[in-house]
C-alpha positions as CSV (number, residue, x, y, z in Angstrom):
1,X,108.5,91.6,74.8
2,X,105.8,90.5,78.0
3,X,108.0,91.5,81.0
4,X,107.6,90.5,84.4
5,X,108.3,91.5,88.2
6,X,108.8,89.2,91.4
7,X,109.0,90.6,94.3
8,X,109.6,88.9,98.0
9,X,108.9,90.5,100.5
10,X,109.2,88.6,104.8
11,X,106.4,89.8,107.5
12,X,105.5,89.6,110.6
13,X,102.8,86.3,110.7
14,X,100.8,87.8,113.1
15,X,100.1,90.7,111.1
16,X,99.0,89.0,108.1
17,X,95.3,90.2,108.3
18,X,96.0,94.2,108.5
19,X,98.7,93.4,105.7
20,X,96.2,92.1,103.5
21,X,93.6,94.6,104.5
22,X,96.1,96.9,103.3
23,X,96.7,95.4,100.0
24,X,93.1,95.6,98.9
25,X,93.8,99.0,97.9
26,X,96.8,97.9,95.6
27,X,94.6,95.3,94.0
28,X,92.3,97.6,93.1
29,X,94.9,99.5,91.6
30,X,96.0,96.5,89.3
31,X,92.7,96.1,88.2
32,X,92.6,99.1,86.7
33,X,95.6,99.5,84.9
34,X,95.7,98.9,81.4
35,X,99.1,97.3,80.8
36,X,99.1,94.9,83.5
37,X,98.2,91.6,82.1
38,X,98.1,89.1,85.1
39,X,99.2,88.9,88.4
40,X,99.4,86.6,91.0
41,X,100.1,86.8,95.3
42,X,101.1,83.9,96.9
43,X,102.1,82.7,100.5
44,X,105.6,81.0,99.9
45,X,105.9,80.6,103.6
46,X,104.6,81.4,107.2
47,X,106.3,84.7,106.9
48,X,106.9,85.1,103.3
49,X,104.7,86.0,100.3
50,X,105.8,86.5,96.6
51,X,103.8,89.3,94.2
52,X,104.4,88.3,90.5
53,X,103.0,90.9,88.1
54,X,103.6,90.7,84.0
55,X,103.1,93.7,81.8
56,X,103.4,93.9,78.1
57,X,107.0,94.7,78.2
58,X,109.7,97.2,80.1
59,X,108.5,100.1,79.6
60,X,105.0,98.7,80.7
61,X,106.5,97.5,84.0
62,X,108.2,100.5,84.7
63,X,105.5,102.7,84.5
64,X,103.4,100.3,86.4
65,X,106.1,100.1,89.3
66,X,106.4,103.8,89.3
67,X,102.4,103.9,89.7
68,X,102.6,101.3,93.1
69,X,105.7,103.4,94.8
70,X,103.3,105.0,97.3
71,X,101.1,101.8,98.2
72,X,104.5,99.4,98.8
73,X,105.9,102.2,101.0
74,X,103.0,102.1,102.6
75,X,103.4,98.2,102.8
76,X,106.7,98.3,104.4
77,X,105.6,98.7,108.0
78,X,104.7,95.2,107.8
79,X,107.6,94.0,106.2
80,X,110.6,92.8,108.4
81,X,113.1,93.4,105.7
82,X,113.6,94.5,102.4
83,X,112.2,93.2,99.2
84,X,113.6,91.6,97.0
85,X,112.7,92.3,93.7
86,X,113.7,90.1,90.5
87,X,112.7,91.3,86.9
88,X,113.2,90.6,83.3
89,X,112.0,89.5,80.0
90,X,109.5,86.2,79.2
91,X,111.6,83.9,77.3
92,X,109.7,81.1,76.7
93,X,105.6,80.5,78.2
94,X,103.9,77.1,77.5
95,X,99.5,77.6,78.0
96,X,97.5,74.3,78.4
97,X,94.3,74.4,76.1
98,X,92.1,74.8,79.2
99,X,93.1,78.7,80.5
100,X,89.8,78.7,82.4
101,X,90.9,76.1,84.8
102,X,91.3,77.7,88.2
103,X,94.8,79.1,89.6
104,X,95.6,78.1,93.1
105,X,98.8,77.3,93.7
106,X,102.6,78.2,91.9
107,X,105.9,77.1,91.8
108,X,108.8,79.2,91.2
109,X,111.9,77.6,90.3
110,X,115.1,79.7,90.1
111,X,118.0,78.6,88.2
112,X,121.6,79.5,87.3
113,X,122.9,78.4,84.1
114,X,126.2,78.9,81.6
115,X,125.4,82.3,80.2
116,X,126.5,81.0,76.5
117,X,123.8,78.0,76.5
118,X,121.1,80.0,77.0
119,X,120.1,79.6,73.2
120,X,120.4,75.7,74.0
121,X,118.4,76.1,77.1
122,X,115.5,77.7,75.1
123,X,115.7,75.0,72.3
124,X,115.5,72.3,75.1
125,X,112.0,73.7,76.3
126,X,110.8,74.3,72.7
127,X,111.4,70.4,72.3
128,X,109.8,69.9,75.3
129,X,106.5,72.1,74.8
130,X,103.9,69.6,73.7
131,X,104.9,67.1,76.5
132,X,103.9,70.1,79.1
133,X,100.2,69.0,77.9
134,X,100.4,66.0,79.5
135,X,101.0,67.5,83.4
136,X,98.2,66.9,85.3
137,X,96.6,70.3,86.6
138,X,99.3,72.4,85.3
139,X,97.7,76.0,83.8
140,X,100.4,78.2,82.3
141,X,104.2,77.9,82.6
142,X,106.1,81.6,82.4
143,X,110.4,81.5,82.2
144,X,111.8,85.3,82.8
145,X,115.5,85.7,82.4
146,X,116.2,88.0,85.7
147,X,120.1,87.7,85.1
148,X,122.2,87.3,82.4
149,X,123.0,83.5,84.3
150,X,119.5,82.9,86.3
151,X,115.6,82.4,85.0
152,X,112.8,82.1,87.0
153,X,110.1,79.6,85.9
154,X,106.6,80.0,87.0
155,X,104.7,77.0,87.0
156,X,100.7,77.8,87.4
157,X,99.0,74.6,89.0
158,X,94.9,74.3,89.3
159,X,95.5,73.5,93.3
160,X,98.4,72.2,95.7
161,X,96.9,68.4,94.9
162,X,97.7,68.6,91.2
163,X,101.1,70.3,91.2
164,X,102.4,67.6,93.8
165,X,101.0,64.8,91.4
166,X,102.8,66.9,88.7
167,X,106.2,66.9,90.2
168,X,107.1,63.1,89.2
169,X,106.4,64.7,85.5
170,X,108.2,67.6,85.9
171,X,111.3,65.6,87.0
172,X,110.9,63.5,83.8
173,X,110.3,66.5,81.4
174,X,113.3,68.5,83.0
175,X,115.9,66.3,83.2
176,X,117.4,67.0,80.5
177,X,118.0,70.6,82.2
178,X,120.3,69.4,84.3
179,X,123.0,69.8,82.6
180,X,122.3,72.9,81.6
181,X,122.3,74.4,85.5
182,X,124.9,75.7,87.7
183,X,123.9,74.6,90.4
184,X,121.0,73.3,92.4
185,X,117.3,74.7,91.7
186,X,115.6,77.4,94.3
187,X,112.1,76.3,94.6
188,X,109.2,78.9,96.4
189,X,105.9,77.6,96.3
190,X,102.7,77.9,97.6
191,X,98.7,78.9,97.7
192,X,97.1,81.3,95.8
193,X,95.9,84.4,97.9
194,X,95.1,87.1,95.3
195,X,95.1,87.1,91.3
196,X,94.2,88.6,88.2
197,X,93.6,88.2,84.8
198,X,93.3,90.0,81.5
């Protein structure tokens, strides 16, 4: 099953150019490695980025984490804290019928949910799907339980104009997930700075 890996990780601002400099060599080591089939960096913040990679399934990821150990040790001299990694299985994806729209900008929603309505949860977005088609500049959605009681959804956006026109549909398509949370929605968003595509 596709399996993915988020990881946050807080810097100093004013080293953002070396940190990137840095990184070039770890996107050159995506690009060649066969199981990775996308991944995205983006700025979430000032100080904050989010790496989202997704391989063809655990094992996949595994390796491929194993593979990066020696470039994100080198990355922690700019980091400020700790990462913090979140990983699991794709449980539902949605794909608009134009995948060669350009992929600037994300939205990662984390919610917490009643462990025994997951199966409801999924059935509420496969009801859902076709209405997805009508979001304005949305690419790809990807939802990765990361707990047995939390997903993360990944909404893939053309560009920061189109996903802020999409939010007044997003509200409409999810309110019926509502009452499937816990609790109140985590939202990190922001621009694209690196991708990639198989």
């Amino acid at each position: 099953m596709p399996y993915v890996r988020h990881t946050g990780m807080s810097f100093d601002p004013s080293h953002y150019d070396a940190m990137m400099t840095y990184m070039k060599t770890m996107f050159e080591m995506a690009e060649n490695m066969p199981d990775l089939k996308g991944g995205r960096l983006v700025r979430v913040a000032d100080n904050r980025i989010i790496g989202t990679a997704g391989y063809t399934n655990k094992e996949s990821a595994d390796t491929g984490a194993e593979q990066a150990r020696p470039a994100m040790a080198g990355l922690a001299e700019f980091m400020t804290e700790a990462p913090i990694l979140r990983k699991g299985e794709i449980v539902w994806s949605f794909d608009s019928d134009d995948q060669s729209k350009p992929t600037g900008y994300v939205r990662h929603t984390g919610v917490s949910f009643d462990s025994s309505k997951f199966d409801t949860m999924i059935s509420f977005f496969d009801g859902i799907t076709e209405k997805f088609r009508g979001v304005p500049g949305l690419v790809r959605v990807r939802i990765a339980r990361v707990f047995e009681d939390r997903i993360i959804g990944t909404s893939v956006f053309e560009d920061k104009a189109s996903a802020d026109k999409a939010v007044q549909e997003h509200r409409g398509l999810m309110a019926g997930m509502a009452e499937l949370a816990s609790g109140a929605p985590i939202i990190r968003e922001g621009e694209v700075i690196w991708s990639h595509d198989k």
